[in-house]
TORMILUM-555164 format. One record per residue: x, y, z of N, C-alpha, C, O in turn; residue number from 1. Coordinates in Angstrom, 1 decimal, always signed. Layout:
<nodes>
n.east X | n.north Y | n.up Z | ca.east X | ca.north Y | ca.up Z | c.east X | c.north Y | c.up Z | o.east X | o.north Y | o.up Z | resi NUM
...
</nodes>
This chain:
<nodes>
n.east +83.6 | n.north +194.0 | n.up +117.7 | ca.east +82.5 | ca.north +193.5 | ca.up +118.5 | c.east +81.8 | c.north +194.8 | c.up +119.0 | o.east +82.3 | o.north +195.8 | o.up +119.5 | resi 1
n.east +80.5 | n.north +194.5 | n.up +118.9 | ca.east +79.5 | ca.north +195.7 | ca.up +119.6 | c.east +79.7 | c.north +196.2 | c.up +121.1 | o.east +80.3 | o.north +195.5 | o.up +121.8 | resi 2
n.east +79.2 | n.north +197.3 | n.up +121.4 | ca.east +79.1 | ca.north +197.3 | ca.up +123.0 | c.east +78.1 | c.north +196.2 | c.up +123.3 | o.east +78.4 | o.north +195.4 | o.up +124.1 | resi 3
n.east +77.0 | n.north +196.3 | n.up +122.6 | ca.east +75.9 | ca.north +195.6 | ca.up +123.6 | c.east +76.0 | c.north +194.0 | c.up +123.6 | o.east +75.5 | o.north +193.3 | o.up +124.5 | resi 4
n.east +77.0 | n.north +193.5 | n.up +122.3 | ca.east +77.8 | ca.north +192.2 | ca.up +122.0 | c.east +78.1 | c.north +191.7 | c.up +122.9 | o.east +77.9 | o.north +190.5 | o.up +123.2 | resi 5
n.east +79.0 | n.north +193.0 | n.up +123.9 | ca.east +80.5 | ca.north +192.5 | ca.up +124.7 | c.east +79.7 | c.north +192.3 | c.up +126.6 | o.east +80.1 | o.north +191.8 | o.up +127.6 | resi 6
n.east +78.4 | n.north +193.0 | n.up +126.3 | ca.east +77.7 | ca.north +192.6 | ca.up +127.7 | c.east +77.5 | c.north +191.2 | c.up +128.1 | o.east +78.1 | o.north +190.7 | o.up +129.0 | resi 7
n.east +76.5 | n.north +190.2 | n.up +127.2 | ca.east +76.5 | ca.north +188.9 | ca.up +127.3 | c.east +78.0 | c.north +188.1 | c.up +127.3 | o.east +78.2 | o.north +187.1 | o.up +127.9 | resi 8
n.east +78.6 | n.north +188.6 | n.up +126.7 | ca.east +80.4 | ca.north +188.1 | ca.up +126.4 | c.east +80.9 | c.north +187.9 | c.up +127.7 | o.east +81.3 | o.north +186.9 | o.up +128.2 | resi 9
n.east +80.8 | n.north +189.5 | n.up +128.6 | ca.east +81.4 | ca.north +189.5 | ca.up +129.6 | c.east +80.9 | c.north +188.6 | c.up +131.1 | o.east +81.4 | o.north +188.1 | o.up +132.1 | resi 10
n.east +79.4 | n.north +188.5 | n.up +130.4 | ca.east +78.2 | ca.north +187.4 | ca.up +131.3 | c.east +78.9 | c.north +186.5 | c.up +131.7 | o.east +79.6 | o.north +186.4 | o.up +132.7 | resi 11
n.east +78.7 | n.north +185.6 | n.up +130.5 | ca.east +78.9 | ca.north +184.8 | ca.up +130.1 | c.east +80.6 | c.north +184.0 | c.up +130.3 | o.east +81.0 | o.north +182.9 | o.up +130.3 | resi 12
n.east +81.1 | n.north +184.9 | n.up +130.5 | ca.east +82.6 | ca.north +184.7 | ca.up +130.8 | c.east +82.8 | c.north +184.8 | c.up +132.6 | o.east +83.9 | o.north +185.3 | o.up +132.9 | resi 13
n.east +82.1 | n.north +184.6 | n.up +133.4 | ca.east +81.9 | ca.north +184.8 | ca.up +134.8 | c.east +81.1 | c.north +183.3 | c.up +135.2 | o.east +81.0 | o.north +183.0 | o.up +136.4 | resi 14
n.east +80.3 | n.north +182.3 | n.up +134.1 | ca.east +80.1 | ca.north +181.5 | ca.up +134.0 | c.east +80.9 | c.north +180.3 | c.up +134.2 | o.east +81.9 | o.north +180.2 | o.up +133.5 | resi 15
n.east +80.6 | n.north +179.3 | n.up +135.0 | ca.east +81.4 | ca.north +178.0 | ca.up +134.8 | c.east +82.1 | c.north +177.7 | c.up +133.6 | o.east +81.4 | o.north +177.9 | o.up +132.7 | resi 16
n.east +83.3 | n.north +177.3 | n.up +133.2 | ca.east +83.7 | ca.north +176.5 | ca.up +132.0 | c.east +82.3 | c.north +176.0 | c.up +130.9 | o.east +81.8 | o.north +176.5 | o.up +129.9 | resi 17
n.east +82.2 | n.north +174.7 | n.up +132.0 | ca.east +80.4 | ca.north +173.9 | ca.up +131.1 | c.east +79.5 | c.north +174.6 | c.up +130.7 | o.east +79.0 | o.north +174.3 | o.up +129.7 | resi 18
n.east +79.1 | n.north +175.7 | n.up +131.5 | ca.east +77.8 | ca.north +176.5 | ca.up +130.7 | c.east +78.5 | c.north +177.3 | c.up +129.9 | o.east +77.9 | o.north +177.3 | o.up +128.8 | resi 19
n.east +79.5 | n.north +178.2 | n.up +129.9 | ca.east +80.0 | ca.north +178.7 | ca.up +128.8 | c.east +80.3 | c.north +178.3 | c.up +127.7 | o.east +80.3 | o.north +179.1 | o.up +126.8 | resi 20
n.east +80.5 | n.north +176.6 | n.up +127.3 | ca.east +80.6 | ca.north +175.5 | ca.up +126.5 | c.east +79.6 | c.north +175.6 | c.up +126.4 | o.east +79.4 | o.north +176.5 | o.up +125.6 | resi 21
n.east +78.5 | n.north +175.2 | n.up +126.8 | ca.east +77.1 | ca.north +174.9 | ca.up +126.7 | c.east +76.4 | c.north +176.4 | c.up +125.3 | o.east +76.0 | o.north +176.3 | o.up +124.2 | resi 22
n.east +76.7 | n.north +177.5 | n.up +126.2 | ca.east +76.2 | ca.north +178.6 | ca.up +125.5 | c.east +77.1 | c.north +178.7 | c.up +123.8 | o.east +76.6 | o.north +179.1 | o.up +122.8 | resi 23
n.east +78.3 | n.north +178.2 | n.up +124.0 | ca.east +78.9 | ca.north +178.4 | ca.up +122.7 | c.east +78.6 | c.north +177.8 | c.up +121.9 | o.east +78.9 | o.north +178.2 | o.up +120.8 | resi 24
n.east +78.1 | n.north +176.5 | n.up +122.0 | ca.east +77.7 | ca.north +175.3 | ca.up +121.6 | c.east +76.2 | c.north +176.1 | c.up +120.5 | o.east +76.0 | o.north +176.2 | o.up +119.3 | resi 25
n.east +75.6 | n.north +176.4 | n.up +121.4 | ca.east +74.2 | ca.north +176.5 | ca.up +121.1 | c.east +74.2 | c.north +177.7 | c.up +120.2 | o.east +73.6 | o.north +177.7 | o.up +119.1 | resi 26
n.east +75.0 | n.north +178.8 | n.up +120.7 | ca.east +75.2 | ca.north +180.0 | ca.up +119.5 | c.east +75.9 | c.north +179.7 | c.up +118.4 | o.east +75.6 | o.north +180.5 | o.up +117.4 | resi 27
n.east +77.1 | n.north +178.6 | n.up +118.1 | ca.east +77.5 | ca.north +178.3 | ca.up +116.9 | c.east +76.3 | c.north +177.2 | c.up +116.5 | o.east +76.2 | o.north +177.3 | o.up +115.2 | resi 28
n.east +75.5 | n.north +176.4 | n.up +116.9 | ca.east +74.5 | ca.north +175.8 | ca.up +116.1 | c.east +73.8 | c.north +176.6 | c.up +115.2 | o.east +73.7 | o.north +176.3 | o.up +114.0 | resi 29
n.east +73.2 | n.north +178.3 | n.up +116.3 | ca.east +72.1 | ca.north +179.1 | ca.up +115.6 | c.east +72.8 | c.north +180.0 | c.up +114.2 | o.east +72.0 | o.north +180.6 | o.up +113.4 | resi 30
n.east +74.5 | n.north +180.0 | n.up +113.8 | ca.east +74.9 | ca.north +180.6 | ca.up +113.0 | c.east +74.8 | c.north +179.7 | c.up +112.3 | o.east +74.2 | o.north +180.2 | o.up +111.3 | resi 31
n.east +75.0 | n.north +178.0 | n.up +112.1 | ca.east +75.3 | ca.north +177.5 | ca.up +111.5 | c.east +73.8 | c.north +177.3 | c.up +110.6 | o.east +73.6 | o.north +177.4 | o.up +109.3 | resi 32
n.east +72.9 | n.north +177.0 | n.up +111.5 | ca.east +71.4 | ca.north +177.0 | ca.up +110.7 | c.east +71.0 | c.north +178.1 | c.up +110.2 | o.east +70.4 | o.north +177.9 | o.up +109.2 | resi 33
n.east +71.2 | n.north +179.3 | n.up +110.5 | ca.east +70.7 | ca.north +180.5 | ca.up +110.2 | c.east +71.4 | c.north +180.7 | c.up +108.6 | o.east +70.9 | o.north +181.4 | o.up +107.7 | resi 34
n.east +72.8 | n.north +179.9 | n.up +108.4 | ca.east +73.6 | ca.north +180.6 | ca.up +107.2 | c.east +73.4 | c.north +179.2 | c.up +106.0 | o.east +73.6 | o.north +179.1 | o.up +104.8 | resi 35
n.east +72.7 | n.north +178.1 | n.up +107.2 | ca.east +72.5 | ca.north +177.4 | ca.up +106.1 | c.east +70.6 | c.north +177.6 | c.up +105.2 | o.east +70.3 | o.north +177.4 | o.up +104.0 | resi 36
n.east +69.8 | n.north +178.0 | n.up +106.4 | ca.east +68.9 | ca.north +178.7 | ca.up +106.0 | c.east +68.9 | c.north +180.2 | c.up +104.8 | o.east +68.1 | o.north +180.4 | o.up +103.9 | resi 37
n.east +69.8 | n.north +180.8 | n.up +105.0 | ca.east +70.2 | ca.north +182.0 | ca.up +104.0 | c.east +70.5 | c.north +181.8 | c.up +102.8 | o.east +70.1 | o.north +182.4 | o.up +101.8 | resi 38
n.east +71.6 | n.north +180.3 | n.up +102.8 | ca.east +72.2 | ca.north +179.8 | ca.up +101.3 | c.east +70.4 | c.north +178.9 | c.up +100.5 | o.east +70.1 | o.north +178.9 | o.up +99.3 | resi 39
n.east +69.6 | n.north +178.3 | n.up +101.6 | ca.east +68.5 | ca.north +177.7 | ca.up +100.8 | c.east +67.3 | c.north +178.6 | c.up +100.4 | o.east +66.6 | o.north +178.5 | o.up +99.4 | resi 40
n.east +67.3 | n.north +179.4 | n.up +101.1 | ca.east +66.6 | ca.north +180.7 | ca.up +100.7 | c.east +67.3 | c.north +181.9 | c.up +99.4 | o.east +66.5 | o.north +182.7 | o.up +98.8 | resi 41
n.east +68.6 | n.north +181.8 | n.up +99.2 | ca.east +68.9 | ca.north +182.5 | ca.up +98.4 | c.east +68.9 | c.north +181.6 | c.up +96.9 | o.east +69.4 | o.north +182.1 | o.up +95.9 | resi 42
n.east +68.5 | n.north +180.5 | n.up +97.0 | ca.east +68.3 | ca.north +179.6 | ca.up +96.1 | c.east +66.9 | c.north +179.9 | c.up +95.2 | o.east +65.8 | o.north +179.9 | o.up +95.8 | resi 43
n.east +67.0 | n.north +180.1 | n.up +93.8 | ca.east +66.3 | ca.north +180.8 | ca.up +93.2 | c.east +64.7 | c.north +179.8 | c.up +92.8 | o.east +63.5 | o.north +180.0 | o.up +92.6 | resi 44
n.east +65.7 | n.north +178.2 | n.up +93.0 | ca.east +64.8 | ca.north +177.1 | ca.up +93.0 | c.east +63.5 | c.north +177.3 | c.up +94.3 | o.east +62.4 | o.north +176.8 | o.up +94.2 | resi 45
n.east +64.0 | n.north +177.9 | n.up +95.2 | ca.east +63.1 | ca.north +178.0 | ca.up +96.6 | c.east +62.1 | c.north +178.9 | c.up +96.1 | o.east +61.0 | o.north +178.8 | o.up +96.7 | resi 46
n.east +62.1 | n.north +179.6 | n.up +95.4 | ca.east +60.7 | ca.north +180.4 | ca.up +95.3 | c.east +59.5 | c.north +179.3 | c.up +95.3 | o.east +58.5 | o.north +179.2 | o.up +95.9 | resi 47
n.east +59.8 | n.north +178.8 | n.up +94.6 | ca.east +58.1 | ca.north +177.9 | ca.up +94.3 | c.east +57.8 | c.north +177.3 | c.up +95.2 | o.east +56.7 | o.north +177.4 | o.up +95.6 | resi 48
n.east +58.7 | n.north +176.5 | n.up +95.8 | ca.east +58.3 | ca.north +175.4 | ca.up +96.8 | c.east +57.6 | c.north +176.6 | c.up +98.0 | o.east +56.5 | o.north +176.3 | o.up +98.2 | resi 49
n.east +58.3 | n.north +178.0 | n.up +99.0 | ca.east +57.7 | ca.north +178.7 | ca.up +99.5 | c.east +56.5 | c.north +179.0 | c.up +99.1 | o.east +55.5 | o.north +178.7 | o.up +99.8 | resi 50
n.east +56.4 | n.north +179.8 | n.up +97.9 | ca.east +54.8 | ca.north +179.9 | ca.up +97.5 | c.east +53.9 | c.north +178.9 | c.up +97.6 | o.east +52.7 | o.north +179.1 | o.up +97.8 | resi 51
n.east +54.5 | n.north +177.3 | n.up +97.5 | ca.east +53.5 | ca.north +176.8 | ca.up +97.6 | c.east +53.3 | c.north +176.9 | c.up +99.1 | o.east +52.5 | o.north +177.7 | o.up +99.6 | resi 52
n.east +54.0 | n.north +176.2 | n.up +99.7 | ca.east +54.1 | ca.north +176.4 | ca.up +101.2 | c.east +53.0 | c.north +177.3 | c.up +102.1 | o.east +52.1 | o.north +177.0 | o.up +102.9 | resi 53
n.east +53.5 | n.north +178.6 | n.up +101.3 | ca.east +51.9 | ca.north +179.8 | ca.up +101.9 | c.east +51.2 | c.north +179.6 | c.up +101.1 | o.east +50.1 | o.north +180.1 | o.up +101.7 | resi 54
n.east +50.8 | n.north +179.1 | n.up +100.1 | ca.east +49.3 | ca.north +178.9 | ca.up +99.8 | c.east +48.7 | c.north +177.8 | c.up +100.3 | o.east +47.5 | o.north +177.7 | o.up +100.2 | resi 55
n.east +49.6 | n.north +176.8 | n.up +100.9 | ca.east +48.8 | ca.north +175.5 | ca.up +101.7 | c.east +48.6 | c.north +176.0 | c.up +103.3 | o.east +47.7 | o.north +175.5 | o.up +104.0 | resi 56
n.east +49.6 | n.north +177.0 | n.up +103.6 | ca.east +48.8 | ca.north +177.8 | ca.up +105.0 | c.east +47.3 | c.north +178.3 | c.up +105.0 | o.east +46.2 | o.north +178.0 | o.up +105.5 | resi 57
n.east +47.9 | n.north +179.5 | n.up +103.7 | ca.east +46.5 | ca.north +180.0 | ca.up +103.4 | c.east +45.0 | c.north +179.9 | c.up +103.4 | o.east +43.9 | o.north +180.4 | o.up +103.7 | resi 58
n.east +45.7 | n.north +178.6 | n.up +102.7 | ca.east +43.6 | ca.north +177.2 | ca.up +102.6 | c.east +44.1 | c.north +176.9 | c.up +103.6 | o.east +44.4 | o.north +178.1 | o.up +103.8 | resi 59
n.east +44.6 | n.north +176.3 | n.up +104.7 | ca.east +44.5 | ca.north +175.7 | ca.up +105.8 | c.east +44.1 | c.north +176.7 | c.up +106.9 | o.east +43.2 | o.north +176.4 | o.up +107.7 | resi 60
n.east +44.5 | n.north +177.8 | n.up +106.9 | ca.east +43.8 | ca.north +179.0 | ca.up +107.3 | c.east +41.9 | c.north +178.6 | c.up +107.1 | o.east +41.1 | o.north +178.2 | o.up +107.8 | resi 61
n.east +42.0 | n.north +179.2 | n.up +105.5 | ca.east +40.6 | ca.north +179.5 | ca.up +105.2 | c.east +39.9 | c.north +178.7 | c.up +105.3 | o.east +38.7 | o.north +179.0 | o.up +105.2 | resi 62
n.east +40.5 | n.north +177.3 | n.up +105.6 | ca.east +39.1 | ca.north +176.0 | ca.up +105.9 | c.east +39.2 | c.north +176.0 | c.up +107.1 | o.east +38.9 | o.north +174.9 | o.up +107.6 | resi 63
n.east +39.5 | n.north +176.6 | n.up +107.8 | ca.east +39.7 | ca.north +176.5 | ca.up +109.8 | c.east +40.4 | c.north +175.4 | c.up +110.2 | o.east +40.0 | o.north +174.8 | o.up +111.2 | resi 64
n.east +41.4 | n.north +174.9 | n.up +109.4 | ca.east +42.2 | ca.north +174.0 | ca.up +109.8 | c.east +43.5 | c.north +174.4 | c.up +111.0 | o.east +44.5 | o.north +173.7 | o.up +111.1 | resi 65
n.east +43.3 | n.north +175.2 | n.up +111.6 | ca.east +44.0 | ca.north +176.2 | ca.up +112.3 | c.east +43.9 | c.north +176.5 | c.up +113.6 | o.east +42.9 | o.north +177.2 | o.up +113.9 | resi 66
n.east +44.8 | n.north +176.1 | n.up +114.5 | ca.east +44.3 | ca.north +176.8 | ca.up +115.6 | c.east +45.7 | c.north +177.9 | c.up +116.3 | o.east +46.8 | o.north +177.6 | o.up +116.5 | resi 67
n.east +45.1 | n.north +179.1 | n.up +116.4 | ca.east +46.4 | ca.north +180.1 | ca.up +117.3 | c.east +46.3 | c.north +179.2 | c.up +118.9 | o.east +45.5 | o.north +178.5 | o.up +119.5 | resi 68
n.east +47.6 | n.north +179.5 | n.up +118.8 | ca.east +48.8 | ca.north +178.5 | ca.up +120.0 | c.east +49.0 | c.north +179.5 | c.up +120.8 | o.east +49.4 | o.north +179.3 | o.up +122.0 | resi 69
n.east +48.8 | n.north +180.9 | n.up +120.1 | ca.east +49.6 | ca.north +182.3 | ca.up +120.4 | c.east +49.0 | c.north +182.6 | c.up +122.2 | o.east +47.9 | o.north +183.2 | o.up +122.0 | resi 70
n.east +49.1 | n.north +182.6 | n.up +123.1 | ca.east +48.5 | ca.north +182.9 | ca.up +124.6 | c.east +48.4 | c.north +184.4 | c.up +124.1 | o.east +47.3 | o.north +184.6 | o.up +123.6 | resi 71
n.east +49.1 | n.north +185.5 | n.up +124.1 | ca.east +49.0 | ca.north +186.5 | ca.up +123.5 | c.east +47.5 | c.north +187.4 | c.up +122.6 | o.east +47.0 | o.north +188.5 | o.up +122.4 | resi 72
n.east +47.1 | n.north +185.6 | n.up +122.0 | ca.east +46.1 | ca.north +186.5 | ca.up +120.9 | c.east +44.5 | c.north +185.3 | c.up +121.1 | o.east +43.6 | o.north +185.1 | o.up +120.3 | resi 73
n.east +44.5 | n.north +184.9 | n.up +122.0 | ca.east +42.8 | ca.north +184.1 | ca.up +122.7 | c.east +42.5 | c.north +185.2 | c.up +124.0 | o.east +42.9 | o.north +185.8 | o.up +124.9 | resi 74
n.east +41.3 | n.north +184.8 | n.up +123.3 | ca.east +40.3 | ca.north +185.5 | ca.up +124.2 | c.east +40.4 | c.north +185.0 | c.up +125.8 | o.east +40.2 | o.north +183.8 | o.up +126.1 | resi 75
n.east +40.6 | n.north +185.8 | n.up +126.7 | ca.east +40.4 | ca.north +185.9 | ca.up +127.9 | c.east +39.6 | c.north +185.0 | c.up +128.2 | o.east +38.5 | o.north +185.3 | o.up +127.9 | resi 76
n.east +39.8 | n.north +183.7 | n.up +128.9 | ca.east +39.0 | ca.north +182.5 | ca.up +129.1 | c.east +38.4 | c.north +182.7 | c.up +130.7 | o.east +37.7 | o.north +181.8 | o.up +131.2 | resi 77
n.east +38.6 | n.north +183.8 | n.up +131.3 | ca.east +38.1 | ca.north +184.1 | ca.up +132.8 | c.east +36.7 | c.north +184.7 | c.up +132.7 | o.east +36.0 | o.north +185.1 | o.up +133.6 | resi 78
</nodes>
């Protein structure tokens, strides 16, 4: 285990039983999607369907079908 690993570890273990359940809960979810996301992505069949994918962003981009959500990146409304 990492140093910077064993910080939240040690958090997290000063925590009630329930939210410590709660947290482990939610971090074995994000492994479990993340590795099932990696096996569908390493899938050689996935190329195309992604490409298409960004090129239906792309025109949806280029026809202004789009709006940034991003607070970060609109214009100052003051």
């Amino acid at each position: 285990m990492t140093k910077l690993l064993e910080k939240p570890v040690t958090a997290i273990g000063q925590l009630p039983a329930s939210e410590q359940d709660a947290i482990a809960r939610e971090l074995l979810d994000r492994i479990e999607v993340d590795s099932r996301w990696d096996k569908l992505l390493a899938d050689p069949r996935s190329e195309g369907v992604l490409a298409r994918m960004a090129a239906d962003a792309r025109a949806e981009i280029a026809a202004g079908d789009v709006e940034n959500d991003d607070p970060g990146t609109r214009p100052d409304d003051s």
